[in-house]
C-alpha positions as a printed NumPy array, in Angstrom:
array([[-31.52 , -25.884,  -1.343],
       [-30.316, -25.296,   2.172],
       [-27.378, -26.379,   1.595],
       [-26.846, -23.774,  -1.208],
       [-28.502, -20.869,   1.095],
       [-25.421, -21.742,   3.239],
       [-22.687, -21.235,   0.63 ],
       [-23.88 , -18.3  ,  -0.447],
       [-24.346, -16.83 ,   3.413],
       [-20.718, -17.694,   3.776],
       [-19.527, -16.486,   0.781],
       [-21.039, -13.072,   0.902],
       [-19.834, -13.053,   4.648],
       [-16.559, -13.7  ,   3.296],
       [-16.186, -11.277,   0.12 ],
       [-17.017,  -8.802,   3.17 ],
       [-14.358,  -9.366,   5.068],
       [-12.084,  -8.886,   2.224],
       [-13.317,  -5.715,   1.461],
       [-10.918,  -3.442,   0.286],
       [ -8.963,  -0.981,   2.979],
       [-11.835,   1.162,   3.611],
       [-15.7  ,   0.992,   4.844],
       [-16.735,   2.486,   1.284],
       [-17.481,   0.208,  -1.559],
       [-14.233,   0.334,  -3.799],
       [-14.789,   1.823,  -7.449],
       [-11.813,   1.816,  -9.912],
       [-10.953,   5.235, -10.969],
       [ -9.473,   6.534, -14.108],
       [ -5.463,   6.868, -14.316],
       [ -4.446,   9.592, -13.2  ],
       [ -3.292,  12.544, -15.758],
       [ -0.582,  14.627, -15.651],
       [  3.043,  13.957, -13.972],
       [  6.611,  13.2  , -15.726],
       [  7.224,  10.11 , -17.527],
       [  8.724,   7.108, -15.901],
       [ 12.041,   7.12 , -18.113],
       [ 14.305,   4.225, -18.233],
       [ 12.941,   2.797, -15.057],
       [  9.762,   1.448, -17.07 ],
       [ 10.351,  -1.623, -17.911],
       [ 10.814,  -2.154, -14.647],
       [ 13.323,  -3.857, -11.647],
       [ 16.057,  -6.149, -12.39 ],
       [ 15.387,  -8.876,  -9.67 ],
       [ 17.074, -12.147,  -8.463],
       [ 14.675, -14.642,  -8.543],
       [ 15.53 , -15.059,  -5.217],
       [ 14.318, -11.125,  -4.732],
       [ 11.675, -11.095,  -6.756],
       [  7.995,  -9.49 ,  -5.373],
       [  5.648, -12.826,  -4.538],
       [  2.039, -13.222,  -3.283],
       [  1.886, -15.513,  -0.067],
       [ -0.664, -18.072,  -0.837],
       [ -0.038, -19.973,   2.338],
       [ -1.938, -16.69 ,   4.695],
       [ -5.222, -16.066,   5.676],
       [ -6.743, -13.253,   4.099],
       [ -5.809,  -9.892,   5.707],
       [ -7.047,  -6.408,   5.582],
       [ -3.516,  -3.506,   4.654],
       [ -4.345,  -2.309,   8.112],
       [ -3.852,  -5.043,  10.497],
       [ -1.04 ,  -6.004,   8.644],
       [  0.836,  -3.059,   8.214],
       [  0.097,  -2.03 ,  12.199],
       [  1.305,  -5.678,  12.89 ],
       [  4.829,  -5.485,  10.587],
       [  5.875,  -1.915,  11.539],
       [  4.269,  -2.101,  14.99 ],
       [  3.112,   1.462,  14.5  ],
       [ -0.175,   1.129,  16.676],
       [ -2.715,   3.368,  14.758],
       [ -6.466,   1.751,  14.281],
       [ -9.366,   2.654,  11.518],
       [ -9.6  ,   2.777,   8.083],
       [ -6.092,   3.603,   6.045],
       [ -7.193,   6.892,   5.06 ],
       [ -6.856,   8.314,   8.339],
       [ -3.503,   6.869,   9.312],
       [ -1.644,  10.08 ,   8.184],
       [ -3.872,  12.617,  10.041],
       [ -3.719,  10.319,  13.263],
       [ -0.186,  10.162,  12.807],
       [  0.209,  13.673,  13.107],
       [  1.651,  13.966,  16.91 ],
       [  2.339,  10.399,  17.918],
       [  4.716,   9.077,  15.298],
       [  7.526,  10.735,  13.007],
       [  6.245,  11.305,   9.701],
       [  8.704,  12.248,   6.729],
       [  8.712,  12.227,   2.665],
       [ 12.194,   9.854,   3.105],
       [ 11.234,   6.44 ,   2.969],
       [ 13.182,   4.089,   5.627],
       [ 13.12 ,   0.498,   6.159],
       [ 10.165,  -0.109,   8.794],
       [  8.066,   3.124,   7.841],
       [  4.912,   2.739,   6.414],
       [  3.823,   4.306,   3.491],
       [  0.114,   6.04 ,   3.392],
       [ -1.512,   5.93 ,   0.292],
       [ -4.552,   8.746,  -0.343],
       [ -7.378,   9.317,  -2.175],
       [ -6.794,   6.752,  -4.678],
       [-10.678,   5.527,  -5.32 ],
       [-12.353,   9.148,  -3.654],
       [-11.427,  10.854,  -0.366],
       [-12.155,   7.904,   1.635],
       [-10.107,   5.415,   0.075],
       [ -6.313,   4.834,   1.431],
       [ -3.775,   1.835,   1.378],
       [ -0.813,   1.359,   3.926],
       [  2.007,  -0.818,   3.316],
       [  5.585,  -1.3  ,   5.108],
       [  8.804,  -0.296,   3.465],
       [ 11.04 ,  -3.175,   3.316],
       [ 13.831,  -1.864,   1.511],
       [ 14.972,   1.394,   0.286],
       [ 16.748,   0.411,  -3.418],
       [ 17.51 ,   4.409,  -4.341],
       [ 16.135,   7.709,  -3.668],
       [ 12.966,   6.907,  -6.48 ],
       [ 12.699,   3.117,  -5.558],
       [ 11.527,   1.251,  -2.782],
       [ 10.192,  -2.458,  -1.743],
       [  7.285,  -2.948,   0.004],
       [  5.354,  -5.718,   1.773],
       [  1.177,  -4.92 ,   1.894],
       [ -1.735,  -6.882,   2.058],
       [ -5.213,  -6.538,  -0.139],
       [ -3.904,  -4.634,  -2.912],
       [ -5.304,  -6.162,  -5.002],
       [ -9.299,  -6.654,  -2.921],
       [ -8.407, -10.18 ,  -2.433],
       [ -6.709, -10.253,   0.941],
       [ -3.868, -11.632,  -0.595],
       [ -0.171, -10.655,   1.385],
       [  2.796,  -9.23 ,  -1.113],
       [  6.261,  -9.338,  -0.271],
       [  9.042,  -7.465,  -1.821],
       [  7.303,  -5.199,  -4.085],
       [  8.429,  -2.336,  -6.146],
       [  7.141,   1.223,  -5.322],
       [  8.679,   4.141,  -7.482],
       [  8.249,   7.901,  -6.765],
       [  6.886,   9.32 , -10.436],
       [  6.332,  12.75 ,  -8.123],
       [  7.32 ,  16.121, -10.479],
       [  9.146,  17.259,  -7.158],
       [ 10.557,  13.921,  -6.291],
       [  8.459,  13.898,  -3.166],
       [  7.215,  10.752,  -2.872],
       [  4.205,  12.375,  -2.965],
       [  2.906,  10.45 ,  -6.218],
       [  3.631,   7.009,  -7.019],
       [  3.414,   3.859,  -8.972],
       [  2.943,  -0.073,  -7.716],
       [  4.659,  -3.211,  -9.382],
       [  1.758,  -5.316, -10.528],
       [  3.036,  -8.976,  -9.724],
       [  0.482, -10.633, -11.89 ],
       [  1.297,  -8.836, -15.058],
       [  5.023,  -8.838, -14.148],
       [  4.988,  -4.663, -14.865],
       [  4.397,  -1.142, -13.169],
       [  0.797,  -1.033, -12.51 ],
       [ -0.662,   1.684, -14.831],
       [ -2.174,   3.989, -12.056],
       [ -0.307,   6.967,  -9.909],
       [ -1.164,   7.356,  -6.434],
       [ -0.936,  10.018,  -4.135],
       [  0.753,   9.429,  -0.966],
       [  0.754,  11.497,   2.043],
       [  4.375,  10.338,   2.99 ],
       [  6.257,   7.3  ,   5.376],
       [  4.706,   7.117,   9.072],
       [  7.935,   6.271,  10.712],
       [  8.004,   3.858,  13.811],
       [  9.084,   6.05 ,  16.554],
       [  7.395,   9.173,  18.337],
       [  6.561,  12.097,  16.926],
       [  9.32 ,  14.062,  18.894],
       [ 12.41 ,  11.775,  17.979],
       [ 12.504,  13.85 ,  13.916],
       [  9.565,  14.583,  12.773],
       [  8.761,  16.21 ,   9.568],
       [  5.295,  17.202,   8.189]])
């Protein structure tokens, strides 16, 4: 009986510390509405094996926040949500994704809900790879994912996420504020 007291300590200790990106308990919302179709990008990427997006199973779990500050080395603490508005001063921000920049998902599960991830790769001016960690709640750390902007004003202000299990474009749109870039503020910013 102890024994089993123990387990179940640790486990709820550990589905804690995987918690999603934020300090509010994560609840899936409905799609999104509205926005242009995807076009002839839905079926999605054409990848080398060799390029194709992957979940890390040899990692630790990690939280999008430590990881993302630790990739792009753009030194901004707290919840993902308030990366943009922190931003704002210190770093270059911009709607033109660039290799290093991390991208700042809002609002996706309620206004305290937000997901950063670091651009790897810029494929076109509507695609982008990313690598993130706990997309999908589990701690799990994703290389080489597809991002597309589905944005009406080609913005990047609106996108969608390859879903590596399912081998397709995760169903869901999701705001984004823009690309934190990692240099200052001064050096080109746009807001």
């Amino acid at each position: 009986m102890l024994r089993h007291t123990v387990r179940t300590a640790a486990a709820c200790a550990a589905l804690a510390t995987l918690a999603a990106c934020a300090t509010t308990p994560y609840a899936y919302p409905p799609p999104m509405a509205g926005g242009p179709p995807i076009g002839p990008i839905q079926p999605g990427p054409r990848l080398d094996p060799e390029d194709a997006p992957r979940i890390l199973r040899d990692r630790p779990p990690l939280q999008c926040v430590p990881f993302a500050r630790e990739v792009s080395g753009v030194a901004i603490w707290g919840d993902a949500h308030t990366w943009w508005a922190q931003a704002e001063g210190r770093y270059a921000r911009s709607r033109t994704p660039e290799p290093g920049a991390v991208l700042v998902l809002h609002s996706y599960a309620g206004p305290n809900r937000g997901h950063v991830a670091v651009v790897t790769a810029v494929i076109s001016a509507r695609e982008i790879r990313i690598d993130q960690a706990n997309w999908l709640n589990t701690g799990e750390v994703m290389v080489r994912v597809p991002v597309i902007d589905v944005s009406p004003d080609n913005d990047w202000s609106e996108v969608r996420v390859w879903h590596i299990p399912t081998e397709a474009w995760g169903a869901r749109r999701y705001p984004a504020h823009g690309f934190i870039l990692p240099r200052p503020a001064w050096a080109d910013a746009v807001s």
